[in-house]
C-alpha positions as CSV (number, residue, x, y, z in Angstrom):
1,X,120.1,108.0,128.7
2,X,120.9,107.7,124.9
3,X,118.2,105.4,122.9
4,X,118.7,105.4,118.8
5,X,115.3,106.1,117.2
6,X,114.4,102.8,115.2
7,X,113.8,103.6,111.4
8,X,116.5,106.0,111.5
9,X,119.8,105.0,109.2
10,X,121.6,102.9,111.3
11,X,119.2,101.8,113.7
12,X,119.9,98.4,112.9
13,X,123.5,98.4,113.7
14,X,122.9,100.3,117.0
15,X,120.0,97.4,117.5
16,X,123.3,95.0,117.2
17,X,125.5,96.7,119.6
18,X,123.3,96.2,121.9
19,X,121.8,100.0,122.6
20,X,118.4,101.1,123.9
21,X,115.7,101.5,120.9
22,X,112.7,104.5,120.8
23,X,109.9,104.4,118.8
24,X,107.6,107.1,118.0
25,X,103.8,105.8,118.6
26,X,100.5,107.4,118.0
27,X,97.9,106.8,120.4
28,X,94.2,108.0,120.3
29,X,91.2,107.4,122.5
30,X,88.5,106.1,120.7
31,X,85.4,107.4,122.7
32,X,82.7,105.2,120.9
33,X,84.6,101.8,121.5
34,X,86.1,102.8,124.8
35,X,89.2,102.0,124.2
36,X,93.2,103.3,123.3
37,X,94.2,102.7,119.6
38,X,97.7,103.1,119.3
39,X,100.0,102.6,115.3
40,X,103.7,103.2,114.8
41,X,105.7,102.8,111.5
42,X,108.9,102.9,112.7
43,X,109.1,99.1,111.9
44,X,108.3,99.6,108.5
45,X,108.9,97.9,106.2
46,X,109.5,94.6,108.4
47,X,106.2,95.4,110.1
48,X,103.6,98.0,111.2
49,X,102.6,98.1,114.5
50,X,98.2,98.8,115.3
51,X,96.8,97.8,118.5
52,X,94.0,98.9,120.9
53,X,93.7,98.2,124.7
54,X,91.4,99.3,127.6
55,X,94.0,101.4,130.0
56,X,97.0,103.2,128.8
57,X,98.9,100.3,131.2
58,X,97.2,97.5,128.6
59,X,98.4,99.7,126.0
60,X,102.3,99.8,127.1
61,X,102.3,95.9,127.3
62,X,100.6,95.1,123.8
63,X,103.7,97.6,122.6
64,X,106.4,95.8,124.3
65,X,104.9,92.4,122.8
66,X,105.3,93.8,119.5
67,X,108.1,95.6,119.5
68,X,109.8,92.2,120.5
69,X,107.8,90.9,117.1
70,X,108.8,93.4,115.3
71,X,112.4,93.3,116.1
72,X,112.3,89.2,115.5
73,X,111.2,90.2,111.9
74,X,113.6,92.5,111.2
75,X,116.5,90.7,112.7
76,X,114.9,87.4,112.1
77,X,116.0,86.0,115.2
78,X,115.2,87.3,118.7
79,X,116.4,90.6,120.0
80,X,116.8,91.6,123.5
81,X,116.8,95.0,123.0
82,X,114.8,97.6,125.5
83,X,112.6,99.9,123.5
84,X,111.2,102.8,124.9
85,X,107.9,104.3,123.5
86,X,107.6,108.1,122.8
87,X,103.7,108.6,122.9
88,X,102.4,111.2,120.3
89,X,98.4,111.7,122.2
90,X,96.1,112.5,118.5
91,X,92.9,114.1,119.3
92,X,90.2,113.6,117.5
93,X,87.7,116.7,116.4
């Protein structure tokens, strides 16, 4: 399955024709607040993407929700577009 990496050149013509999106997202575990912290820049400059959730599950469905935002920004009108997540897991010393 080919997905075009959004930030790349061209991304946003692929985005048009209608092809599969990935991101590349940071996630962390913050230990002290119990909870996942996950940032991508991909959508930059239209928008950056920060969230935190509970469960890893939580985690993927804040992402899709803004991915979807984040595509509505760029585009500025909504996109349908599936895009798939590549988790980067930052550890923290």
């Amino acid at each position: 399955m080919f997905a075009y990496r959004v930030g790349r050149p061209g991304w946003k013509l692929a985005t048009r024709a209608g092809c599969l999106l990935k991101t590349k997202v940071a996630v962390m575990y913050d230990k002290e607040a119990q909870v996942y912290v996950a940032t991508c820049e991909d959508f930059l400059p239209y928008l950056g993407i920060a969230t935190e959730a509970e469960t890893p599950e939580e985690l993927k469905e804040k992402l899709s929700g803004l991915f979807a935002e984040a595509l509505e920004e760029a585009f500025k009108k909504k996109k349908t577009n599936t895009v798939i997540p590549s988790f980067n897991l930052v550890t923290l010393q």
